[in-house]
C-alpha positions in Angstrom: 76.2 -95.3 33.1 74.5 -98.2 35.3 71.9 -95.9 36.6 71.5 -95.2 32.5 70.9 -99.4 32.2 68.9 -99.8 35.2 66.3 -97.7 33.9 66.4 -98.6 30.1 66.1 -102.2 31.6 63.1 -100.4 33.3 61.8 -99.2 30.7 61.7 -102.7 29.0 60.3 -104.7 31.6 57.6 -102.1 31.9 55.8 -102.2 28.4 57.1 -106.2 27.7 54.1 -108.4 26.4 52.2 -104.5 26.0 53.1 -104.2 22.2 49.2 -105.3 20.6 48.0 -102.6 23.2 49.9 -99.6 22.2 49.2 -100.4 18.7 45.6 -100.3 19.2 45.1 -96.9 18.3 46.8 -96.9 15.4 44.8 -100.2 14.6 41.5 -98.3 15.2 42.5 -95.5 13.1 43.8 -98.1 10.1 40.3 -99.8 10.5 37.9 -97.0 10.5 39.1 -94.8 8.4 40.8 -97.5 5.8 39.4 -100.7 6.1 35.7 -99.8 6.9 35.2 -97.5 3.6 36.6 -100.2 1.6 34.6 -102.6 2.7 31.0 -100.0 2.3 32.6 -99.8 -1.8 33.0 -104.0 -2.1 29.5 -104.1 -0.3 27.9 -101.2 -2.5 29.0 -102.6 -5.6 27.1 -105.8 -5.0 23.8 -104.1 -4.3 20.9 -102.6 -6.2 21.0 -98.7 -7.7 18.3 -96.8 -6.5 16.7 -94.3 -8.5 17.5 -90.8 -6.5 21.0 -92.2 -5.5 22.2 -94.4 -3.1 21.6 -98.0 -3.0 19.2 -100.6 -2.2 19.6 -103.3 0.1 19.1 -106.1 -2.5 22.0 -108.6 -3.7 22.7 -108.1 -7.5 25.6 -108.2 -10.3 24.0 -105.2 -12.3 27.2 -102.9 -11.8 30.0 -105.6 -12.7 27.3 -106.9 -15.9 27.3 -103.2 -17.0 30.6 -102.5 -16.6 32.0 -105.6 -18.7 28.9 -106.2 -21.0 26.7 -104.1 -23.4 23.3 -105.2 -23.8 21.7 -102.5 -25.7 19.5 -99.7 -24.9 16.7 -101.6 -23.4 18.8 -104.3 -22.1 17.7 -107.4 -24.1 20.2 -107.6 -27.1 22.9 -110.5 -26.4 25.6 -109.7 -24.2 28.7 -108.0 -26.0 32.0 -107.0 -24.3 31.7 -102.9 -23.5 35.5 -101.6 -24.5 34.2 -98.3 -23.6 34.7 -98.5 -19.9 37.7 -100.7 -20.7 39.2 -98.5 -23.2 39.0 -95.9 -19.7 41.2 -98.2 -17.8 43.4 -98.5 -20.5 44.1 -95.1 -20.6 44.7 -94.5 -17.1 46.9 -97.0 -16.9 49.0 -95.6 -19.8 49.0 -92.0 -18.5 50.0 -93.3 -15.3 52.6 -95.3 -16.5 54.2 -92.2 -18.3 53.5 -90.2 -15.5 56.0 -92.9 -13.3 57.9 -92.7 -16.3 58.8 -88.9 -16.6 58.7 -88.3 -12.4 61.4 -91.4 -12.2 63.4 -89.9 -15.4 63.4 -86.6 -13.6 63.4 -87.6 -10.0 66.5 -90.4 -10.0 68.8 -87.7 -11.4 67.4 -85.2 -9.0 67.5 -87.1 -5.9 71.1 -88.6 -6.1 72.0 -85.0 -6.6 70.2 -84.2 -3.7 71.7 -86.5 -1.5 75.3 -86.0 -2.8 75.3 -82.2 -1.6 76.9 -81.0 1.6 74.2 -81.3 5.0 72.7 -77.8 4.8 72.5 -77.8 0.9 70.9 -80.8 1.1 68.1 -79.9 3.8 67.7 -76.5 1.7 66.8 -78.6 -1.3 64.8 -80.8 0.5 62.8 -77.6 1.7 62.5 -76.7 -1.7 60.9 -79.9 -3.3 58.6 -79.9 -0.4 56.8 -76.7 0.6 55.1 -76.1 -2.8 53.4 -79.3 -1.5 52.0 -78.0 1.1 49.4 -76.0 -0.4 46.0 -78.1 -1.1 46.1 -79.9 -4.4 43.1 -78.5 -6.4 44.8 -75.4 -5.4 47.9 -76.0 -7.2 46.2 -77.8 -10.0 43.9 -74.9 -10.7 47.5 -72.7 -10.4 48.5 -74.9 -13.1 45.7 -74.4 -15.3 46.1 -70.5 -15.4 50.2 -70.9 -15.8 50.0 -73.2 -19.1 46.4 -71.3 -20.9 46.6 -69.9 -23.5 46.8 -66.6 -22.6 48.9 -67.7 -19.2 52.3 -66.8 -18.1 53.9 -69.5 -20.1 53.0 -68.7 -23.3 53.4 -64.9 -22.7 57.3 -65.5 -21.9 57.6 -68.0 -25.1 56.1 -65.6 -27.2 58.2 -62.7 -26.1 61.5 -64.8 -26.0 60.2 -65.5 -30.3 60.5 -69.2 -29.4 56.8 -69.3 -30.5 54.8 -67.4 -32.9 51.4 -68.6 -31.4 50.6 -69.8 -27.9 50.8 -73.2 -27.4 47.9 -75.4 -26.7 48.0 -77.2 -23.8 44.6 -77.3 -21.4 41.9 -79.4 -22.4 44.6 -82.0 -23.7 46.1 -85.1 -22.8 49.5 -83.4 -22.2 48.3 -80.5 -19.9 46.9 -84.0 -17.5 50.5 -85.5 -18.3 52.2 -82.1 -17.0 49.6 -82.2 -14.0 49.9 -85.9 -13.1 53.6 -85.1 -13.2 53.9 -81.9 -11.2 51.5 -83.6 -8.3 53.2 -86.8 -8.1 57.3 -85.7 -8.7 57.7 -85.4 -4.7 56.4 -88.7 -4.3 59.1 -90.5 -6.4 62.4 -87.9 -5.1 61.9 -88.8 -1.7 62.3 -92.5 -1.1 65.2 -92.3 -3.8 66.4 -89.6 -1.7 66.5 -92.0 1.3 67.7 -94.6 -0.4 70.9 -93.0 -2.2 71.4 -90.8 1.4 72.9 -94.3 2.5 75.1 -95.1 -0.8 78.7 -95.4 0.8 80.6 -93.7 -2.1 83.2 -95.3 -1.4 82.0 -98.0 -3.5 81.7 -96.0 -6.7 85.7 -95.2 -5.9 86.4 -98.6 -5.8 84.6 -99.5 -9.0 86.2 -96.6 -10.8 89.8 -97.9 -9.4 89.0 -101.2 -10.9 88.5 -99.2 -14.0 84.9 -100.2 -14.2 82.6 -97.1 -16.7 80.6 -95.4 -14.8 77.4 -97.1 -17.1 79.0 -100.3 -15.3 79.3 -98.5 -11.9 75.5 -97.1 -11.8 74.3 -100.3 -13.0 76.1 -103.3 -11.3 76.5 -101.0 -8.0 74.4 -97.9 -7.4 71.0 -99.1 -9.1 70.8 -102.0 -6.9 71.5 -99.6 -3.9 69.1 -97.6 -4.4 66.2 -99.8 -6.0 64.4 -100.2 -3.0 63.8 -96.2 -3.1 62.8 -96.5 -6.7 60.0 -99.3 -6.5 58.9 -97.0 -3.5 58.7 -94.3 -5.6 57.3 -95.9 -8.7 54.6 -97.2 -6.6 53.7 -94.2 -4.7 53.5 -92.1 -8.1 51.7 -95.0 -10.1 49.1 -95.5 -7.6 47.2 -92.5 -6.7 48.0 -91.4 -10.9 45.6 -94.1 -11.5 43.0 -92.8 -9.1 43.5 -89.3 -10.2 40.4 -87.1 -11.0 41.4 -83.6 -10.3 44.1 -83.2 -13.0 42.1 -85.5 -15.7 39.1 -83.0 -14.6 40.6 -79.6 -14.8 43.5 -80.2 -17.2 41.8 -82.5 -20.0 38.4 -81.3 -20.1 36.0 -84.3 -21.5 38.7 -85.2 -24.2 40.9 -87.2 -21.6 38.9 -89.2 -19.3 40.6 -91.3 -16.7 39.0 -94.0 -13.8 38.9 -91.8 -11.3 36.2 -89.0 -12.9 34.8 -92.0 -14.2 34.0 -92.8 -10.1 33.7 -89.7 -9.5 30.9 -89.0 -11.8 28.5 -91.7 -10.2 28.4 -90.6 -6.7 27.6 -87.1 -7.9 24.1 -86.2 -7.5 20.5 -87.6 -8.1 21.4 -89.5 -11.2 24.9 -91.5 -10.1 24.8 -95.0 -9.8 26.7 -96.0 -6.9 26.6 -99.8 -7.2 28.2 -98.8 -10.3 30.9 -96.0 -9.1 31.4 -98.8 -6.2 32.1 -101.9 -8.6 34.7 -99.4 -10.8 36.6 -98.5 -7.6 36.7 -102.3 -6.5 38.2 -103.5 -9.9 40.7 -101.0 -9.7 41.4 -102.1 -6.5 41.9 -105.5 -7.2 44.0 -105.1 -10.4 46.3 -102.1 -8.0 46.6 -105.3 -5.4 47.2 -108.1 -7.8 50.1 -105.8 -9.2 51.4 -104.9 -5.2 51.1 -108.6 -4.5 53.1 -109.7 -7.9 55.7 -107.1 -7.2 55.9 -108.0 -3.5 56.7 -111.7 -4.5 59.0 -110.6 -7.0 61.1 -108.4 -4.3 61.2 -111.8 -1.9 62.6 -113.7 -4.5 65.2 -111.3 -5.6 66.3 -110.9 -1.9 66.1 -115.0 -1.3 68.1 -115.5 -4.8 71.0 -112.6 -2.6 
């Protein structure tokens, strides 16, 4: 047991004052890979498009002028607000809203399940949620695509149960990039609720329900604020890369639902994307995703300060 002490004493001494070092690489990898690519997108979006693609090492405002303002064909007419690129925010932000939505109406229930169960039900489950996950996403998109067409599994089996007369129109439709959203994301809002409610002592539900407490009033004044850590996690962690999403707005909903991230996606494609352009829509997003990161971080320090 003191030979056990000695060395863990060691073992300290050796890498004290060592910490900055041995987080260096992790540093580099943060930095090139992270930090370096967002800062080419901030410094692309203030430069000047060039007419093949790419950009032009001159300093202008073109990108953010066309993304808020419509000047008119020939760019002369007076400056008036353009809600078309707008209106595309918008709706990004409302399907990824309701795709948080549904994945935390689904995923709450699913996870405190989950983490209720015996040990080896539990890792089984756990299992389950994740492997489908580890196949590529545009592969399980495009899976998805051929499950809901018209003419796909789905509608076969509704049609030969008589629940439906005619298939049911999904692809090329908001919903169908709902349903995709929703199927990519779910794992993303279980888990940290998982990891969350894995540490709920139930023995404080008992209690509550021995001080004849409902279990509306148990859930709320007990387990929710147990496990609300795990759901802003979540809820973050599904909201996020929803915004950004391209594949499932691209495969699922066709040109009727377009979201910000085909909208980016569309101007680094090619001889005829704008970059400065695709660059300044990526860096508003950005800064509206950290703005609401850095509200909801404040928020979280004063709740805790307020405990």
């Amino acid at each position: 047991m003191a030979g056990d002490m000695q060395s863990a004493r060691g073992t300290s001494r050796l890498y004290q004052g060592k910490g900055p070092w041995l987080l260096l690489p992790a540093w580099a990898v943060i930095g090139i890979f992270l930090l370096l690519p967002v800062c080419l997108i901030v410094v692309y979006s203030f430069l000047t498009k060039e007419f093949h693609g790419g950009v032009i090492p001159e300093p202008s405002l073109a990108a953010y002028d066309q993304f808020f303002f419509d000047r008119g064909i020939f760019g002369d007419d007076p400056p008036r607000i353009e809600w078309n690129y707008i209106e595309i925010y918008l709706l990004s932000f409302l399907q990824a809203g309701l795709a948080t939505l549904f994945c935390l109406v689904i995923g709450l229930p699913s996870a405190w399940y989950i983490a209720t169960r015996p040990i080896r039900l539990r890792q089984m489950l756990i299992l389950v949620i994740t492997v489908p996950y580890w196949v590529n996403l545009l592969i399980r998109t495009i899976s998805l695509k051929f499950l809901i067409r018209d003419e796909g599994p789905m509608n076969a089996f509704l049609q030969w149960t008589g629940l439906l007369d005619h298939p049911l129109h999904l692809v090329n439709t908001s919903y169908a990039v709902q349903l995709g959203l929703f199927y990519s994301y779910l794992p993303f809002m279980v888990l940290p609720i998982f990891a969350s409610a894995e540490r709920f002592d139930i023995a404080l539900s008992e209690a509550s329900a021995d001080l004849y407490s409902t279990k509306w009033q148990t859930f709320r004044l007990i387990t929710l604020p147990t496990i609300w850590p795990g759901v802003v996690a979540g809820s973050i962690l599904v909201f996020v890369p929803s915004l950004g999403a391209f594949l499932a707005p691209n495969l699922l909903g066709g040109a009727k639902t377009y979201m910000i991230g085909s909208l980016i996606d569309e101007q680094f494609k090619g001889a005829a994307g704008n970059w400065p352009f695709g660059a300044a829509a990526a860096t508003i997003l950005m800064s509206v995703v950290l703005v609401v990161l850095i509200l909801n971080a404040r928020s979280q320090i004063k709740l805790k300060g307020a405990g």
